[in-house]
N, C-alpha and C positions, 0 to 999 in steps of 0.2 A: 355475273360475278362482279360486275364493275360497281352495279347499284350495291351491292350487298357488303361492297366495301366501303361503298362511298364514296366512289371515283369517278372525278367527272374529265370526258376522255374523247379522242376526236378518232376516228375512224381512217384509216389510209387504205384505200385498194394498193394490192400490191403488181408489180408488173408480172403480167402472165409468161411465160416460159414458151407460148406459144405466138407471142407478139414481134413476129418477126421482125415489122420494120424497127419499132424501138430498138430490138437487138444486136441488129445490123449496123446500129449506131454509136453503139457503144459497145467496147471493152475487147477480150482477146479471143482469135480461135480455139485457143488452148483451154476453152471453158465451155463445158455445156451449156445450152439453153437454161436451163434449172438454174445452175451457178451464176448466170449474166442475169437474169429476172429477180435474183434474191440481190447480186450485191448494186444493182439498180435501185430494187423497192427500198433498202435503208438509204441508200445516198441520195433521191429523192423524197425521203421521210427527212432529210438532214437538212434539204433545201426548205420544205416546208415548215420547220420549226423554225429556222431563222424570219421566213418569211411572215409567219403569224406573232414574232416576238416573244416564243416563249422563253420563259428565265433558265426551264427545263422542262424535259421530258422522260418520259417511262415506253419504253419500244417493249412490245409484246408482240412475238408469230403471234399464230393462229393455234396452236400448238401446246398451249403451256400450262401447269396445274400448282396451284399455289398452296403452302405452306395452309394449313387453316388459323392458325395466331399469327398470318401477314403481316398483319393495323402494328401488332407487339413489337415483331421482331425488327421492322422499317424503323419504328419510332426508338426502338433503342439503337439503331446501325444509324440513324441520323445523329443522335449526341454526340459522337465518337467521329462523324463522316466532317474532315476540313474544309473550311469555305472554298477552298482554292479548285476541287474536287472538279473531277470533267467529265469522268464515266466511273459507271458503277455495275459494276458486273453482280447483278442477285441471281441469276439463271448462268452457269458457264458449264463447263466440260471439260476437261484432259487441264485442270488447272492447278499447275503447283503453288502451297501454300506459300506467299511471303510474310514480310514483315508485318504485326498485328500492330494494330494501329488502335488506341483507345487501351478502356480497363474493362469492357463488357465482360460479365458474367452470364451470358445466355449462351446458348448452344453455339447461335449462329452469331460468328463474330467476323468484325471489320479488319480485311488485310490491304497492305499495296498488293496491287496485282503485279503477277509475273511476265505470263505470257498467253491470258484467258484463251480460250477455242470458242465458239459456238455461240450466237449470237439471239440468241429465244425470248429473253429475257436483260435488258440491262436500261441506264438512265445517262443521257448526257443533257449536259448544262451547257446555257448558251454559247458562252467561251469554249467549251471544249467541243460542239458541234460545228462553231467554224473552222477548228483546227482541223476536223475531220472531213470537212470540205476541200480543205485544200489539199491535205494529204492520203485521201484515197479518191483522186481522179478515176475516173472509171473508163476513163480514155484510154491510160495508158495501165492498168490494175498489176498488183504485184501478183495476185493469184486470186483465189476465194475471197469473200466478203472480209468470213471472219479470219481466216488468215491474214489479209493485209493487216485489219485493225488491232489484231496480234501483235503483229510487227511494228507495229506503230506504239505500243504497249511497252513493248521489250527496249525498243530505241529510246523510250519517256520524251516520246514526243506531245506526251497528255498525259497528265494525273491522274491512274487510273486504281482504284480500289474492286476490291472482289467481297462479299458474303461467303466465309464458309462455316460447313457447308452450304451448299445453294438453298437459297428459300424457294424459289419455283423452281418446277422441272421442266423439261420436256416430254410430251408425252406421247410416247408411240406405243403401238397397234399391231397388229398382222392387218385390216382395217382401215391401218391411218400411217403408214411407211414417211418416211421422209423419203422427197425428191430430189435431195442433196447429200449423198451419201457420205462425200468426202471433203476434208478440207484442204487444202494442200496450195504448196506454190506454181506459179507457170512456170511449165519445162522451159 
């Protein structure tokens, strides 16, 4: 997919669900294994983009099935996307529309985001991946990956825009199940 886009792209293992020690070391009882190895894998996806200098990035599960006019629909959601911009939710879930942002006439248009769900799919910039550093400690975690980063959405603790509809999905299976059923906060 990436060649056939044109996209030149760094690879991140993610933390396994069954890496005890790591897990042990991070975040709350009140979270499965699954849940502690996913909001691990992005906040050390978070460290290493600051660490390699990128200006930004594009987070992709393993997971996710792209729009086929992607090249189309990005280059027209970039005219319209504000330089000031921190995360960009193109893959979300359970996300109510807000305010449109731009004049786009294409299907898929640029909003502020509300309070995105579901993390498969989205882009943060440099600036906005430090913020995210320091406000989803995984020490002390509010709950789920994508619920914390939710909340941090909803507070505008980051400038966060959404595509709607989503230009990628997620793609499940009977097959290919997610391991992380739910999102939710710690009791």
């Amino acid at each position: 997919m990436a060649y056939y886009l044109g996209l030149d792209f760094d690879y991140f293992s993610a933390i396994s669900k069954n890496d005890e020690q790591i897990l042990r070391k991070y975040g709350s009882a009140d979270m499965s294994p699954s849940q502690k190895a996913c909001y691990l894998s992005h906040y050390f996806i978070y460290k290493e983009i600051i660490d390699k200098g990128y200006n930004s990035a594009l987070i992709l599960e393993d997971d996710v099935d792209f729009e086929l006019n992607i090249t189309a629909i990005m280059a027209d959601i970039h005219r319209d996307l504000p330089a000031s911009w921190e995360t960009l939710y193109i893959g979300h879930c359970f996300e109510p529309v807000g305010e449109q942002v731009g004049r786009s006439a294409s299907v898929h248009r640029l909003y502020k985001s509300v309070a995105p769900m579901c993390m498969h799919a989205y882009a943060v910039s440099y600036s906005g991946v430090r913020k995210l550093i320091e406000l989803l400690n995984p020490m002390i975690p509010r709950g789920t990956v994508d619920f914390s980063l939710s909340v941090v959405v909803k507070d505008e603790k980051v400038k966060s825009f959404d595509v709607h509809p989503p230009a990628i999905s997620q793609w499940k299976a009977a097959d290919n199940p997610s391991d992380i059923p739910t999102s939710q906060p710690l009791a």
